[in-house]
Backbone as XML, in Angstrom:
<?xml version="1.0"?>
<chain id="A" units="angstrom">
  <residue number="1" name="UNK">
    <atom name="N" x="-31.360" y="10.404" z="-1.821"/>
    <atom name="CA" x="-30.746" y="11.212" z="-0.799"/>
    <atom name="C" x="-29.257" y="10.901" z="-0.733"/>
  </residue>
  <residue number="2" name="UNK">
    <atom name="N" x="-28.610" y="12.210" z="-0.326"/>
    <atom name="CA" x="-26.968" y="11.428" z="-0.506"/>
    <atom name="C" x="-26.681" y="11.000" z="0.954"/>
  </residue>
  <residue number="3" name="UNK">
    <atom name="N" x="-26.169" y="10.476" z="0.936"/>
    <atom name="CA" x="-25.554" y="9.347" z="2.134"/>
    <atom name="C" x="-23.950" y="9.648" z="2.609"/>
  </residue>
  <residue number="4" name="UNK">
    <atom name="N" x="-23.719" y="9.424" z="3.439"/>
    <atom name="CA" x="-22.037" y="9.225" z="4.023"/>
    <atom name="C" x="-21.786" y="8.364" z="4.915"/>
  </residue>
  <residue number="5" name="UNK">
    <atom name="N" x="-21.118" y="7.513" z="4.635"/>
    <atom name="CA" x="-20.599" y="5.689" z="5.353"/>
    <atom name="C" x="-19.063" y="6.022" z="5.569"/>
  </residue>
  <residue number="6" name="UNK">
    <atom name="N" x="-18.827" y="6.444" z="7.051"/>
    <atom name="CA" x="-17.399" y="6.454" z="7.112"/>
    <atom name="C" x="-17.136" y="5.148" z="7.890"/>
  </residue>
  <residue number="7" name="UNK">
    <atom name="N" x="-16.193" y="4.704" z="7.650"/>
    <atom name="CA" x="-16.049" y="3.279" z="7.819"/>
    <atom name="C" x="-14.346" y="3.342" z="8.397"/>
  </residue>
  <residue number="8" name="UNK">
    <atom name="N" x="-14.133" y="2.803" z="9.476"/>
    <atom name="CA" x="-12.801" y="2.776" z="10.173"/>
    <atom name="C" x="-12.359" y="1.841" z="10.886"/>
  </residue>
  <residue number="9" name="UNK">
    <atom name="N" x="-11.027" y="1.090" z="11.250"/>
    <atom name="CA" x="-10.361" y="0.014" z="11.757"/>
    <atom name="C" x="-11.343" y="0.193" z="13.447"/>
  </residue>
  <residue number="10" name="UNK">
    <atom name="N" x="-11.621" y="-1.165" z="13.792"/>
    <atom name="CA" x="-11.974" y="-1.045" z="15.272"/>
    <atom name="C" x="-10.423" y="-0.949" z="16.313"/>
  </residue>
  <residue number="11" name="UNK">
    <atom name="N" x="-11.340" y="-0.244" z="17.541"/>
    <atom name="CA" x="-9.911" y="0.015" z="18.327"/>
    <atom name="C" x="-9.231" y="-1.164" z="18.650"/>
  </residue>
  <residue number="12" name="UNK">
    <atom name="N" x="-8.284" y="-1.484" z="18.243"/>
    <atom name="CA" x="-7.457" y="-2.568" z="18.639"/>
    <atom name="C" x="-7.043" y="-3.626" z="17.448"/>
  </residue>
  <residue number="13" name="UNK">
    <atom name="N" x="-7.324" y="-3.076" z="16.564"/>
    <atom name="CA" x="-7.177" y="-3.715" z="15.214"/>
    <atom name="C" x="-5.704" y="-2.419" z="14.829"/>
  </residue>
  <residue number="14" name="UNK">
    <atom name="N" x="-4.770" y="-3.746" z="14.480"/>
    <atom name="CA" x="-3.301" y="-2.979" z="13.888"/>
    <atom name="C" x="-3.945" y="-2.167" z="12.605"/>
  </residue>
  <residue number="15" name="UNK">
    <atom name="N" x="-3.336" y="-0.911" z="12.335"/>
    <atom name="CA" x="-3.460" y="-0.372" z="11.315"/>
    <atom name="C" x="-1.851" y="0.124" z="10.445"/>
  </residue>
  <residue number="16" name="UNK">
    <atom name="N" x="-1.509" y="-0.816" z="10.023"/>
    <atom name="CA" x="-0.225" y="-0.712" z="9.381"/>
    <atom name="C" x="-0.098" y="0.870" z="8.411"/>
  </residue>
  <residue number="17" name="UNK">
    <atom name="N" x="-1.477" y="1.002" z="7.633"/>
    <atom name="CA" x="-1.057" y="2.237" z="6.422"/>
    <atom name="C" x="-0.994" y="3.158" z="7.519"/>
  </residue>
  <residue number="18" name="UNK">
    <atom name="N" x="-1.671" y="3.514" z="8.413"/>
    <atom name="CA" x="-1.812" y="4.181" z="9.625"/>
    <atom name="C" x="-0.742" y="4.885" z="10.310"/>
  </residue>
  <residue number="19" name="UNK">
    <atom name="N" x="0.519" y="3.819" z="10.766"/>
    <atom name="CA" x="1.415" y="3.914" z="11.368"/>
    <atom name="C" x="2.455" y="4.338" z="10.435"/>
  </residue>
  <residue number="20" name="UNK">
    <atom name="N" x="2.349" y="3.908" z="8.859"/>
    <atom name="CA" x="3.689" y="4.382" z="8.026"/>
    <atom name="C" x="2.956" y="5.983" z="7.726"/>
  </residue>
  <residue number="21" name="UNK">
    <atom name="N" x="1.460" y="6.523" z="7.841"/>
    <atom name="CA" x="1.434" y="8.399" z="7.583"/>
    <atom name="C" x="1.967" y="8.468" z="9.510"/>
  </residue>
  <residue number="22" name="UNK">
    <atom name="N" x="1.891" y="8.083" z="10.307"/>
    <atom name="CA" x="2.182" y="8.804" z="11.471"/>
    <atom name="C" x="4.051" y="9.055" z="11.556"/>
  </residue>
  <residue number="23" name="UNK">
    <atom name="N" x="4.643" y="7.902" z="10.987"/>
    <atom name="CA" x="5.717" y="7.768" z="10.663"/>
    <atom name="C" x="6.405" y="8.932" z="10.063"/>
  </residue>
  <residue number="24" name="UNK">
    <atom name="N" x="5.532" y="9.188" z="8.646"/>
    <atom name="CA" x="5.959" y="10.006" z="7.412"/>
    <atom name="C" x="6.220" y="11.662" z="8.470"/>
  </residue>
  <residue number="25" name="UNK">
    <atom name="N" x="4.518" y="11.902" z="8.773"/>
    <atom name="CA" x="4.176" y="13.029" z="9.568"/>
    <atom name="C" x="5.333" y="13.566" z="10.281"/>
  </residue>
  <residue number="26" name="UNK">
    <atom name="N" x="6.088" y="12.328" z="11.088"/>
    <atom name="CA" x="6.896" y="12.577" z="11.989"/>
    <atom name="C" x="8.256" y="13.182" z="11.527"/>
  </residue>
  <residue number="27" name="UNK">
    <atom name="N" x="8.890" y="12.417" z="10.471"/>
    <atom name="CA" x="9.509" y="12.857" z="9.173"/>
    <atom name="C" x="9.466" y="14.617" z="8.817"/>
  </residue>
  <residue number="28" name="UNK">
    <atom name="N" x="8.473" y="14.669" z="9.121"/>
    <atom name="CA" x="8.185" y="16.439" z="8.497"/>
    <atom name="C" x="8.155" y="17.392" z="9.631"/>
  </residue>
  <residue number="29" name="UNK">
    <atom name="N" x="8.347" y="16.579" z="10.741"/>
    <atom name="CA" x="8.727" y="17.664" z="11.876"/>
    <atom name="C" x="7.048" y="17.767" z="12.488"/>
  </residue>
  <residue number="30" name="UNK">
    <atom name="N" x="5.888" y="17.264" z="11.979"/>
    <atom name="CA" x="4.861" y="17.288" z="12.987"/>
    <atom name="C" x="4.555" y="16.437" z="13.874"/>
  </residue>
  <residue number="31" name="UNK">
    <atom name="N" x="4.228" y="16.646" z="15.584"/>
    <atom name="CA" x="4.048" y="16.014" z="16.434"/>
    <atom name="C" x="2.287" y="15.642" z="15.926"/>
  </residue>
  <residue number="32" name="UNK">
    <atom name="N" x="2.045" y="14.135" z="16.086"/>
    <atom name="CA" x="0.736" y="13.543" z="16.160"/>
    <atom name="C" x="0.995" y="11.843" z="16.556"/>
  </residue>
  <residue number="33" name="UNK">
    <atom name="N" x="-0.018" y="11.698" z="17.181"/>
    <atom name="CA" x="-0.375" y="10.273" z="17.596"/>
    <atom name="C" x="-1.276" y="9.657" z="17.111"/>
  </residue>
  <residue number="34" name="UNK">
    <atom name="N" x="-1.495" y="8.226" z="17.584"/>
    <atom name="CA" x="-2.628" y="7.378" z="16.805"/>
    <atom name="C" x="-3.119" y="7.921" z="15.682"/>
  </residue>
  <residue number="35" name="UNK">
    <atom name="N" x="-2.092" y="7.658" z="14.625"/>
    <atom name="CA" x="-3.243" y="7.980" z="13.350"/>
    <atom name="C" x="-3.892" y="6.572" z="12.888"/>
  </residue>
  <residue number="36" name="UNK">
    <atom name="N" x="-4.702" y="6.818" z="12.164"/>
    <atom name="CA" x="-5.468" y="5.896" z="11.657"/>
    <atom name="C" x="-6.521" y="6.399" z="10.409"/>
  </residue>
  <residue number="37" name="UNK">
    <atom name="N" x="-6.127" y="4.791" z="9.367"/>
    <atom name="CA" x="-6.850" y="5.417" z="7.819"/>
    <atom name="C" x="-7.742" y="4.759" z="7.840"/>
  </residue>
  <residue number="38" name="UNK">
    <atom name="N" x="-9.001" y="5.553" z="7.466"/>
    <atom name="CA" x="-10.060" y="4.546" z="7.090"/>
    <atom name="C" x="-10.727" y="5.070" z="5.917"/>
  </residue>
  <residue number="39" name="UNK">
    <atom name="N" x="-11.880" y="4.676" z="5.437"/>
    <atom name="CA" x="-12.077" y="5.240" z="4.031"/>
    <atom name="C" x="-13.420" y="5.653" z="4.764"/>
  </residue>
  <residue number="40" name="UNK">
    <atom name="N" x="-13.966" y="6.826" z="2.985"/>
    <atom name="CA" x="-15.128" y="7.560" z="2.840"/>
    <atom name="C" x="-16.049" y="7.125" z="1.713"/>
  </residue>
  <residue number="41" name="UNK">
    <atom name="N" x="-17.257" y="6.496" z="2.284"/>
    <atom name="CA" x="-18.012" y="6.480" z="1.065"/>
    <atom name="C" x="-19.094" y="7.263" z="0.682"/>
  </residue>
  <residue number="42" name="UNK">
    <atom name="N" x="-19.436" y="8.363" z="-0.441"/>
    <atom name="CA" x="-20.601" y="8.799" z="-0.787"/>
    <atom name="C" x="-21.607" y="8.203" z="-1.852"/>
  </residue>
  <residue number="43" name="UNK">
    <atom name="N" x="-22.777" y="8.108" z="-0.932"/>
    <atom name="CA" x="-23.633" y="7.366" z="-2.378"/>
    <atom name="C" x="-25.216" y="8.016" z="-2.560"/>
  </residue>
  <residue number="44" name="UNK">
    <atom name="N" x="-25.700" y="8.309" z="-3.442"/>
    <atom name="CA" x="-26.534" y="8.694" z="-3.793"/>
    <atom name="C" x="-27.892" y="7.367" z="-3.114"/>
  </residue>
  <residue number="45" name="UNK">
    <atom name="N" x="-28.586" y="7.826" z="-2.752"/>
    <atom name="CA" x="-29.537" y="6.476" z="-2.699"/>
    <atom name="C" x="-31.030" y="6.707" z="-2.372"/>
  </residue>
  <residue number="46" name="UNK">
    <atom name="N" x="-31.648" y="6.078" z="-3.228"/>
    <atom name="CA" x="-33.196" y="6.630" z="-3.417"/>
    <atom name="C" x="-33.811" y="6.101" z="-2.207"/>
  </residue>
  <residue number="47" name="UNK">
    <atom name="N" x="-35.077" y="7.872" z="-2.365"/>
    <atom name="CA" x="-35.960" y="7.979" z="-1.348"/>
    <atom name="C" x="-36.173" y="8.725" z="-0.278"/>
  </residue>
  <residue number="48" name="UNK">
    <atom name="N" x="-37.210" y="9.289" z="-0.003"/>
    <atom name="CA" x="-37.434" y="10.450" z="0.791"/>
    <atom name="C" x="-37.112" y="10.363" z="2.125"/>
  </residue>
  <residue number="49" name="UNK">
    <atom name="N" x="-37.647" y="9.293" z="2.962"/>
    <atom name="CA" x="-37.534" y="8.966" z="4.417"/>
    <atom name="C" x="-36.203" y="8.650" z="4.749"/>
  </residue>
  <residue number="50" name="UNK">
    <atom name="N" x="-35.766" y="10.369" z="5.601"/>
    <atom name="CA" x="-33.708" y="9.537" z="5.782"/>
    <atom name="C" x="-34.042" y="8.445" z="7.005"/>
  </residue>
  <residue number="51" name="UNK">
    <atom name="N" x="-34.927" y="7.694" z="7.039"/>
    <atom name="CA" x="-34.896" y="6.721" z="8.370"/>
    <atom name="C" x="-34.654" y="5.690" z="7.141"/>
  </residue>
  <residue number="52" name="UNK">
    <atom name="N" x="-35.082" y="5.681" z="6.305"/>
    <atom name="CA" x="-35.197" y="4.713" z="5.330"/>
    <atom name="C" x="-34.695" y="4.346" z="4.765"/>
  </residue>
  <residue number="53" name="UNK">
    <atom name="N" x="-34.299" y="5.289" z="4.272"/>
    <atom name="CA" x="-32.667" y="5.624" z="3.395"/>
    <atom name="C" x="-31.575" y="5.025" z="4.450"/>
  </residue>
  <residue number="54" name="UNK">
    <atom name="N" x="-31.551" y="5.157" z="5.317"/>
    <atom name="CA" x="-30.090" y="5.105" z="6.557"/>
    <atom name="C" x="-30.109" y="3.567" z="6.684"/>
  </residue>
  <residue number="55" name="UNK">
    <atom name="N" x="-31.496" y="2.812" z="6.574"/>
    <atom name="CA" x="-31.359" y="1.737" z="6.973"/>
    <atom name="C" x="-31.130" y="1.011" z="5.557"/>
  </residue>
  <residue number="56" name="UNK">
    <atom name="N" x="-31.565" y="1.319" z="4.811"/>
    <atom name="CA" x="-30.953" y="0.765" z="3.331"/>
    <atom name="C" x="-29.249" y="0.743" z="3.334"/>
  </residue>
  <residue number="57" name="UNK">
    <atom name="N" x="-28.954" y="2.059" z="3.823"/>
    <atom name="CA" x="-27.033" y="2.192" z="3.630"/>
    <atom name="C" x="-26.717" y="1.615" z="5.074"/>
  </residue>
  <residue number="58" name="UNK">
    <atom name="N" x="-27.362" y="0.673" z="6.051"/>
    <atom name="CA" x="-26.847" y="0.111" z="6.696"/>
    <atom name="C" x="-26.889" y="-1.018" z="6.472"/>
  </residue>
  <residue number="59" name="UNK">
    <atom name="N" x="-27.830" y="-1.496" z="5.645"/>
    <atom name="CA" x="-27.682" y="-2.809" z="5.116"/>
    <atom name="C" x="-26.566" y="-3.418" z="3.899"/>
  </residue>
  <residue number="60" name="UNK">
    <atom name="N" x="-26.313" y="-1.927" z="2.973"/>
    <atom name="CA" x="-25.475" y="-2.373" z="2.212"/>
    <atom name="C" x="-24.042" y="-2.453" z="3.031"/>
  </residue>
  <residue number="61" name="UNK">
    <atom name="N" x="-24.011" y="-1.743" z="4.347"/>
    <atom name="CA" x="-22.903" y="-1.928" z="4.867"/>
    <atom name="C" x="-22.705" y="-3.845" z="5.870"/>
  </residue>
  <residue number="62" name="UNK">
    <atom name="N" x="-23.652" y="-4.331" z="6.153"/>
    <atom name="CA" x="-23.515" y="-5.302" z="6.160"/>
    <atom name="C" x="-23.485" y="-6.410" z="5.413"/>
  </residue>
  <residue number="63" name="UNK">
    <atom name="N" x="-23.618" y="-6.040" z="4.240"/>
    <atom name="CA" x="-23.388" y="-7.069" z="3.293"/>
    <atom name="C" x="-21.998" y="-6.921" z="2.571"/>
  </residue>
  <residue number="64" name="UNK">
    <atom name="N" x="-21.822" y="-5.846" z="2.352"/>
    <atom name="CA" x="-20.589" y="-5.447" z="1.047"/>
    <atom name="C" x="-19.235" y="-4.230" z="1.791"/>
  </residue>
  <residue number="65" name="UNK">
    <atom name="N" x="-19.989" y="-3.287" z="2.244"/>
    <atom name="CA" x="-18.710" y="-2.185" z="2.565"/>
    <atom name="C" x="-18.149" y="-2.246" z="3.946"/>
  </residue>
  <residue number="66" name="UNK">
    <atom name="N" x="-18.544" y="-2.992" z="4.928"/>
    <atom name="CA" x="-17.963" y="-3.252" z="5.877"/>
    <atom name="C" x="-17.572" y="-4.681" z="6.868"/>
  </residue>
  <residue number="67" name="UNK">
    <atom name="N" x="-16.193" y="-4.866" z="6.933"/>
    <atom name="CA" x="-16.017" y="-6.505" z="7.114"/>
    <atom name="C" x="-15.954" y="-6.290" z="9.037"/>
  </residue>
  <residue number="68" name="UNK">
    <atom name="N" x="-16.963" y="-6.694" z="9.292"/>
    <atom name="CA" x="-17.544" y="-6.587" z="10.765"/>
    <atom name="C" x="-16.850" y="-7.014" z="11.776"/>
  </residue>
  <residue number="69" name="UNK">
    <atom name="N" x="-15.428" y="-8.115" z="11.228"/>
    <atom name="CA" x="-14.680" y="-8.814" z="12.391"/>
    <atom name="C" x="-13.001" y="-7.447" z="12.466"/>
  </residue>
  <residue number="70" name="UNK">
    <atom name="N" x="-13.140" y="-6.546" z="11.939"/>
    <atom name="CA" x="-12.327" y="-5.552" z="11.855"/>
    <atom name="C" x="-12.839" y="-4.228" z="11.668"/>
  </residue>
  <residue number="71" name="UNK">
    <atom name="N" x="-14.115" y="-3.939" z="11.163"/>
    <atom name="CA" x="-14.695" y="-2.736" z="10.894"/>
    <atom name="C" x="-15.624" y="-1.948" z="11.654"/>
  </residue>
  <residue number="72" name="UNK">
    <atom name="N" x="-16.044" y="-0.832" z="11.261"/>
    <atom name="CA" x="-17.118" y="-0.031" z="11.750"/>
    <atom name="C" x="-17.422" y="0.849" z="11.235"/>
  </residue>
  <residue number="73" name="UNK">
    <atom name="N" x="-18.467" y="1.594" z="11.159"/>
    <atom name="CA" x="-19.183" y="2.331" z="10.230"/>
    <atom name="C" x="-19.669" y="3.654" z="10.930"/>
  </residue>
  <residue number="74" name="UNK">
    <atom name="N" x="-19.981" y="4.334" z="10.269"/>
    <atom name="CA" x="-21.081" y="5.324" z="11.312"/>
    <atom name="C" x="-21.419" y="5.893" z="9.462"/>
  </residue>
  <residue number="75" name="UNK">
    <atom name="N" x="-22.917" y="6.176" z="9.737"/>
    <atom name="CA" x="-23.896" y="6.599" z="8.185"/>
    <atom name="C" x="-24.125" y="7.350" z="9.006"/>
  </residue>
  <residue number="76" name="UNK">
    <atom name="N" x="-24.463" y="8.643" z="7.734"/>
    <atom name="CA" x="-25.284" y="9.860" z="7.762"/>
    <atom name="C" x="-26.018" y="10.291" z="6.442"/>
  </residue>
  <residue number="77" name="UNK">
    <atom name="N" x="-27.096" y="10.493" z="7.009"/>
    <atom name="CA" x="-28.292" y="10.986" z="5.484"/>
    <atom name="C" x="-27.534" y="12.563" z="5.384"/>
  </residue>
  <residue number="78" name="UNK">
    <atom name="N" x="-27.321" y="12.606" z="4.623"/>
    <atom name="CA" x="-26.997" y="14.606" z="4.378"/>
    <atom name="C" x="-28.040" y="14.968" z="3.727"/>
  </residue>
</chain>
């Protein structure tokens, strides 16, 4: 089943790349606030049950794709 792990700075965690696109943005004449980058992961991952599946891609998120003292996640089975 394919999967989606968006994964983003927790609130209150500096986001430096963040602040140099809000910067840039500003540069180009568009008004925006709080930006913030976080990444996208898609992964293919076996098995029928998306309960099953979700908890598999939440486990790989506690082990490997998300560092928990700065991160956060939100999964979706698509």
């Amino acid at each position: 089943m394919k999967v989606r792990v968006s994964v983003q700075l927790k609130p209150g965690i500096l986001d430096p790349q963040g602040k140099a696109v809000e910067g840039g943005l500003h540069g180009f004449g568009f008004e925006v606030e709080h930006v913030r980058i976080g990444r996208l992961i898609d992964m293919d991952v076996p098995g029928t049950d998306p309960e099953e599946v979700k908890a598999k891609a939440l486990a790989m998120c506690e082990k490997l794709l998300v560092n928990p003292v700065m991160e956060k996640a939100s999964i979706e089975v698509l």
